[in-house]
N, C-alpha and C positions, 0 to 999 in steps of 0.2 A: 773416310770410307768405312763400313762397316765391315768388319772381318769374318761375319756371317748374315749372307745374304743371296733371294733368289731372283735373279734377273732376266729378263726377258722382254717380247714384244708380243703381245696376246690383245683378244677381245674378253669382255668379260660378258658372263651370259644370267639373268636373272634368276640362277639357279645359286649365281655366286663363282661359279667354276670359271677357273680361264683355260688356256688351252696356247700351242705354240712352242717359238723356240724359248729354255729357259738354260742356267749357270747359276750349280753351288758352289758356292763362296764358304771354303771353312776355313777360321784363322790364314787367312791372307790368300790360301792357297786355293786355286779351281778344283772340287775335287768330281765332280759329275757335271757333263753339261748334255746336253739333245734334245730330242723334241716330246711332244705332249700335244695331245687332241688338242685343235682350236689356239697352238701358241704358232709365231711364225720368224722367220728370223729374221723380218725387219720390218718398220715400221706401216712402210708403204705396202707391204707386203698383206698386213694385218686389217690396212682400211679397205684395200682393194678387196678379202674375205667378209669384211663385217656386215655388209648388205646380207649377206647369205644367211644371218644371223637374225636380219631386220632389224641389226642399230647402224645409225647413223653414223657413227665414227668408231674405230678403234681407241684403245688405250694404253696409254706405257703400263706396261706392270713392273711392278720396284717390291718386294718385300723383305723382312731380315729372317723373316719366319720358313727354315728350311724342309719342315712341314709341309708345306703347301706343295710342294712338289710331289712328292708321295698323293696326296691325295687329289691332281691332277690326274695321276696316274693309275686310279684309282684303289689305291691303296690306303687304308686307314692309318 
């Protein structure tokens, strides 16, 4: 497991952005977790939104890049 990373259940939109529920992961420990535009907290959750979006399916999001939460949330 990676001791920094950010995870969640989102769609992702051609813009690049995802959206939903997400969890920072720093060195072993939870240290942020809630929600973000477009992320959802579960999987089924996320396919059931993704029409809304005009894609077909939802997608797991997985990254180590704890960055990307900030700019979810529109922060650079």
């Amino acid at each position: 497991m990676l001791s920094n990373s950010v995870e969640g259940y989102g769609i992702r939109l051609d813009d690049g952005m995802w959206g939903g529920w997400y969890r920072v992961v720093k060195n072993g420990n939870v240290m942020e977790q809630g929600y973000a535009p477009r992320f959802y907290r579960t999987e089924s959750e996320a396919q059931e939104n993704a029409h809304h979006y005009g894609l077909a399916k939802a997608e797991r999001y997985f990254h180590r890049e704890t960055r990307l939460v900030s700019e979810v949330n529109g922060n650079p």
